[in-house]
N, C-alpha and C positions, 0 to 999 in steps of 0.2 A: 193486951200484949204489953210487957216493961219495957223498959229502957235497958238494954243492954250493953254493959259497958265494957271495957279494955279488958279488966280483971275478970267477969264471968263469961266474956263471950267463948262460946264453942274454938276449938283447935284449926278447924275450917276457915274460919271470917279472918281477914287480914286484918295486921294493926291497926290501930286509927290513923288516916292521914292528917297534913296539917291545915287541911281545910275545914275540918270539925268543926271549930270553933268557931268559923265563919258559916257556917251552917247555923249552929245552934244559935249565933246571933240573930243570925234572917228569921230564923221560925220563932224567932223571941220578938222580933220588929211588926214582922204580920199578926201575931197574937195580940198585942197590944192593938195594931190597927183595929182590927175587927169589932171593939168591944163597941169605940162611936159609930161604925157601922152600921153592927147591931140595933143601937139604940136609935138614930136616924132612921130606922126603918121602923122599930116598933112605933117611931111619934108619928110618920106618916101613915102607915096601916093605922092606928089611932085617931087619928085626925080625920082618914077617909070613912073608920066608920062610926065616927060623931055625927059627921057631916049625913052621911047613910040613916044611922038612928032618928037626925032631929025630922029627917022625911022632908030633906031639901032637895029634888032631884038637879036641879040646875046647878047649886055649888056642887054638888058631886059632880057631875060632869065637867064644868071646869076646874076643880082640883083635882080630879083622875086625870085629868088631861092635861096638867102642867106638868106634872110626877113624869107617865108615861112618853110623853112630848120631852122631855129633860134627858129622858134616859134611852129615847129612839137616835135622839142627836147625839146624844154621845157615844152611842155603839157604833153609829156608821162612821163619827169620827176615828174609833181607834179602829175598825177594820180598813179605812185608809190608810193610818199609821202600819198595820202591818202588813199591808201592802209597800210601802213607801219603803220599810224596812229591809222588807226580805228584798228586793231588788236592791238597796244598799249594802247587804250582807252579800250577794252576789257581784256586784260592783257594776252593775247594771243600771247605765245610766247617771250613776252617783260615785265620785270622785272626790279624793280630798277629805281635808278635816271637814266637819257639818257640825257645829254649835251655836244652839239657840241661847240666847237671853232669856231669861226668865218674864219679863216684862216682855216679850216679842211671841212668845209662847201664848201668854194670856189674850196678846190681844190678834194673834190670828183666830183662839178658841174665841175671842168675843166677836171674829167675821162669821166664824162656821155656824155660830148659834144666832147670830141674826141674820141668816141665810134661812136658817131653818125656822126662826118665827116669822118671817116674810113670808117662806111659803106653806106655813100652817093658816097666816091669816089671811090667804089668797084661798085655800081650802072652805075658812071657813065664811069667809064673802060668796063663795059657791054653794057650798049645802045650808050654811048654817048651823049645826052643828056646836053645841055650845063644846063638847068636849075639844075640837079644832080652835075654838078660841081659849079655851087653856091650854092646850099646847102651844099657842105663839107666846100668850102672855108668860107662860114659862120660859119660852126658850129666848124671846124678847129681855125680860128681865134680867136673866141669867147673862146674855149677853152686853149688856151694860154694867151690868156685877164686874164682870169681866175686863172690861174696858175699863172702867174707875180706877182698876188696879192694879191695871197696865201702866197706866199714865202715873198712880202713886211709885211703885218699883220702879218706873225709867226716871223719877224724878230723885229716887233717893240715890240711884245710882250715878246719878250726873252730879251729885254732890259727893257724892264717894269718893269717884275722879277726882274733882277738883282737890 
């Protein structure tokens, strides 16, 4: 299917509005995204099956389980988000202007994610389970990633201020 534009479109389709170009910007901003996406994801599919080939069963279970452990926490993080949302979109409960700080952001995701290597590593003090200890240690690290960088942005910002 082409692109169909102003000049060949059918008698049917309306002009183009002036939102076009804010369109064609967006699907130009996500195309770009996706390319390190992409590649993020071929290095880890890559890396897990190195790790699978060299016939290590333990580092594969804890690098499948930092991957998977990284990306459980952050789905139930944003299904909270759009929970929090759509009751703010409704007015439900939520009033007023609502803006985070960029450094206030980071470092609630570095609570939600050492939430969740706390109780990965409570899991895996229960079964054992090496893939439970790569999920804390994912979401563990991740969560002081986090935090480091919280603490950097609030500090550039308080010089900003000043």
């Amino acid at each position: 299917m082409g692109v169909v534009s102003a000049a060949t479109a059918p008698a049917t389709n309306p002009a183009p509005t002036a939102a076009a170009p804010t369109v064609v910007a967006t699907v130009a901003r996500v195309a770009c995204m996706c390319v390190p996406a992409f590649v993020h994801i071929a290095l880890v599919v890559g890396l897990l099956l190195m790790i699978y080939e060299l016939n290590i069963p333990a580092g594969f279970a804890v690098a499948l389980g930092m991957f998977v452990g990284i990306q459980l926490a952050n789905h139930c993080r944003h299904i909270r988000n759009l929970f929090v949302f759509s009751y703010a979109r409704r007015s439900a409960g939520v009033s007023g202007k609502i803006q985070y700080a960029h450094w206030l952001s980071l470092r609630l995701s570095s609570v939600d994610f050492f939430c969740f290597g706390v109780l990965f590593l409570i899991f895996f003090l229960f079964w054992g389970h090496l893939f439970m200890l790569g999920a804390a240690l994912g979401c563990l690290s991740l969560a002081i990633r986090h935090l480091i960088d919280s603490v950097k942005k609030r500090k550039l910002l308080s010089r900003d201020e000043t």
